[in-house]
C-alpha angles and dihedrals in degrees: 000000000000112000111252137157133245134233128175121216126203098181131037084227084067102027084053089051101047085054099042096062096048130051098197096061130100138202113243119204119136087000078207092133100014109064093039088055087046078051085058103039100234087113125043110173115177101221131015112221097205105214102177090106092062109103098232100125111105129125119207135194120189149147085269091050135258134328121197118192101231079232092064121109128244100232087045081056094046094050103043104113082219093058093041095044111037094025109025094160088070091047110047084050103057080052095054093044115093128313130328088246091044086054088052097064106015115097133223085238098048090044088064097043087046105128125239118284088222098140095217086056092057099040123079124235098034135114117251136143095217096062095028123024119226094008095110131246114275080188096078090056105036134036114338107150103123091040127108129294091180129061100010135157131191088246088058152341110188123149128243111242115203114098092190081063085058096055098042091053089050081060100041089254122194123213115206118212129184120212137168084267088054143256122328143175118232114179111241086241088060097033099076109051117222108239107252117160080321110057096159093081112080111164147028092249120117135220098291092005106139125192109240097188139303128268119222107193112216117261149178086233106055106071094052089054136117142176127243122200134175114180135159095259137010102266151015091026138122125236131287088180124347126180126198104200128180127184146197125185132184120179082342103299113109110246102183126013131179131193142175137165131216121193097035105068140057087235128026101285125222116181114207095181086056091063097043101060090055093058119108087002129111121278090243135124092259088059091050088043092051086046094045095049092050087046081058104031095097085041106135108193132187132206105275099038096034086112085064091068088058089035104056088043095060083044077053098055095037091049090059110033085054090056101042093055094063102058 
């Protein structure tokens, strides 16, 4: 690990500060991602500002929505009876992310920031875009059977790991970010960039921009959502496919549906024309099979992930079936 020093913030007014004059400084919270990727060397920051003491943790339920201090922890989200009553697809995310001990220190607004899993980006001395601009992707040419189908680029095609982003796209989430300009919304679906011939920007944030917390508007869906995820093994795994569903279902025609995919996409993938072609149609499987072929219709494989385009659109169609026989 890189020599850097350490400062602690008890207020975002300083912690932005201390960031925004110096471009080689990080924000630490849960440290969950961070501090594994300094251990590896794929991220060096000069100096950590430590921003647990900031009191951005609160988790709000009201008429409007709900409202999630980026501070907050993961297993605090995922427990709240708000969030698992009125909003279960977050929570049974934030269940099926990482390890117990991983949700009880890592934050909502770290989650979102969390790095890619591609193996050539974390390890060092290969070639990768993401790390390193301009150096190539050793992934086209190597092992790339848990990477992206959707939203790729030839300069990378790396999948987004976090399966909560999943969920609060699904719920036209906004995330809320404080900067030396000032505060400012950016919807979840704009926040993450897809890679293009610049896949080392991954996200909306500028230079000393913190995320403050996340917004949920309320909504006739939420409450009737779940979360879908395939992975290689039961637990502490990323996804192989993930699919974040909400429903709502009126005399048995589907009046709202929602629908988004993890593990598939180099950012966290809602489908709008998925969930078009449901409305004003029957809650039956033909409805669910048109909706997962056109979820899967843009997909780009390549060799070693081409299982994942079957694959997604089965998550697709248990998602929702699951969900529509229950309302």
């Amino acid at each position: 690990m890189n020599p850097f020093t350490y400062q602690r913030a008890s207020d975002a007014t300083g912690a932005i500060a201390a960031v925004a004059g110096d471009e080689h400084a990080a924000f630490l919270a849960g440290g969950t991602n961070l501090v594994d990727l300094m251990k590896l060397h794929v991220m060096t920051p000069s100096r950590l500002v430590d921003v647990n003491a900031v009191p951005l943790a609160k988790i709000e339920a009201s008429r409007d929505g709900l409202r999630i201090g980026a501070l907050a922890r993961m297993s605090d989200v995922a427990a709240d009876p708000d969030v698992a009553r009125e909003f279960p697809v977050i929570a049974e995310a934030l269940l099926a992310s990482a390890s117990p001990q991983l949700r009880n220190m890592a934050t909502i607004g770290g989650n979102l920031m969390q790095r890619t899993r591609c193996p050539y980006f974390r390890g060092d001395g290969w070639a990768c875009n993401k790390r390193m601009p301009g150096s190539g992707c050793a992934a086209a040419q190597g092992e790339h059977r848990n990477h992206a189908i959707l939203g790729a680029s030839d300069h990378c095609f790396a999948t987004h790991p976090s399966d909560l982003a999943v969920a609060l796209v699904a719920l036209d989430a906004v995330v809320r970010v404080r900067g030396p300009a000032g505060e400012r919304s950016i919807p979840l679906r704009d926040f993450h960039r897809l890679p293009g011939d610049t896949p080392h920007v991954e996200c909306a944030l500028q230079q000393g921009e913190l995320i403050t917390g996340v917004d949920v508007p309320a909504s006739d869906v939420a409450i009737n959502s779940r979360y879908v995820k395939v992975r290689d093994r039961a637990s502490y795994e990323f996804a192989l496919v993930s699919a974040a569903v909400a429903l709502k279902v009126e005399g048995g025609v589907i009046a709202d549906c929602r629908i988004a995919l993890g593990g598939v996409g180099t950012k966290p993938w809602r489908i709008p024309e998925a969930e078009q072609v449901t409305r004003g149609r029957p809650a039956a499987a033909s409805t669910y099979e048109a909706a997962a072929s056109i979820a899967v219709a843009e997909a780009r494989p390549r060799e070693q992930n081409a299982f994942k385009v079957e694959l997604a659109r089965r998550v697709v169609v248990h998602a929702l079936t699951t969900q529509g026989s229950t309302r």
